[in-house]
C-alpha positions as CSV (number, residue, x, y, z in Angstrom):
1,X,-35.7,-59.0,-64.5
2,X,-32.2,-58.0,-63.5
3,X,-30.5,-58.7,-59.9
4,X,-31.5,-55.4,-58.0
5,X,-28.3,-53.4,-57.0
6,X,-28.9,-52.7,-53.4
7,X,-30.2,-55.4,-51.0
8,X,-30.7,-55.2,-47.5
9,X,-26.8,-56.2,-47.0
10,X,-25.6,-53.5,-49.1
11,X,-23.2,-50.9,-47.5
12,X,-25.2,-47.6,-46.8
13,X,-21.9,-45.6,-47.3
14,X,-21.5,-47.3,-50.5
15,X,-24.4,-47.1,-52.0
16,X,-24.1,-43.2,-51.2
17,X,-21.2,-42.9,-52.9
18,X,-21.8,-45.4,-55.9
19,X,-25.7,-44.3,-56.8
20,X,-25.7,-40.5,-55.5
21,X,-30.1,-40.7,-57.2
22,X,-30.4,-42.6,-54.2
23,X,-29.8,-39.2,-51.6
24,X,-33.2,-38.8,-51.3
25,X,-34.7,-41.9,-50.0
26,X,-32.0,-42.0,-47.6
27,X,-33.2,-38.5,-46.3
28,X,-36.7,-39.4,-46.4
29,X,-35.9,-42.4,-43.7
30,X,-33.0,-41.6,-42.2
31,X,-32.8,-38.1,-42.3
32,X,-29.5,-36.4,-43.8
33,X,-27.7,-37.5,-40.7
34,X,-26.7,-40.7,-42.6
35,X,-24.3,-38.4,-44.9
36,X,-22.2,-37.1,-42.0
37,X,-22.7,-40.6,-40.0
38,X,-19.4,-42.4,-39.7
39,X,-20.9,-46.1,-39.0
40,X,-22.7,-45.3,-42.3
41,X,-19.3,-46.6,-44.2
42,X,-20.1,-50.0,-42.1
43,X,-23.4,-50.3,-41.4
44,X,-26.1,-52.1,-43.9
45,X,-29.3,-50.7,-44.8
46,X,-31.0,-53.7,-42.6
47,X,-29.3,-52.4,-39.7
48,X,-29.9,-48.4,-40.4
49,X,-33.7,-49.4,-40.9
50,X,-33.7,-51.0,-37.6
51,X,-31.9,-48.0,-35.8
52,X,-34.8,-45.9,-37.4
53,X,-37.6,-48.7,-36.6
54,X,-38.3,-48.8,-41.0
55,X,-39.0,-52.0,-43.0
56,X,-35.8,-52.7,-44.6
57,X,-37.5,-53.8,-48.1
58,X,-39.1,-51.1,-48.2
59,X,-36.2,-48.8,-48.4
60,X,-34.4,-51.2,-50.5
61,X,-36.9,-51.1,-52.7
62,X,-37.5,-47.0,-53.5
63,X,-33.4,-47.3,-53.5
64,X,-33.6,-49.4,-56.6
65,X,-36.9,-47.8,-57.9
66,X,-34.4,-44.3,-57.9
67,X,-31.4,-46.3,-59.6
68,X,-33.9,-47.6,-62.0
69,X,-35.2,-44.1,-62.6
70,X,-32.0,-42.8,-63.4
71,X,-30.6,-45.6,-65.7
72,X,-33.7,-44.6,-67.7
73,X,-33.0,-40.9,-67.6
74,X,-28.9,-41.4,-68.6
């Protein structure tokens, strides 16, 4: 199995930008305040799931499951 490309460290405003399949997940936990958000070009996913009281692997995980998706789509 290959490294997952988002872990709990990963940059939310970087994974918006660099894997826009994962838009959704991020509005299903964070709402779509995260795309507007300017500590979203800082902050990691551990620390957004803990300003929105979420599991952290959780997210990261439907953020890969979509990337994964995709890649199998393209």
């Amino acid at each position: 199995m290959s490294k997952p490309a988002i872990t709990k460290k990963s940059s939310l405003g970087e994974v918006i930008s660099d894997y826009p399949e994962t838009e959704e997940v991020f509005k299903k936990y964070f709402g779509s305040g995260c795309f507007t958000c300017p500590g979203s070009k800082m902050e990691d996913i551990a620390f957004g799931a803990m300003m929105h009281n979420m599991d952290p692997e959780v997210i990261v995980k439907e953020l890969n499951d979509a990337i994964e998706k995709a890649a199998k789509k393209a």
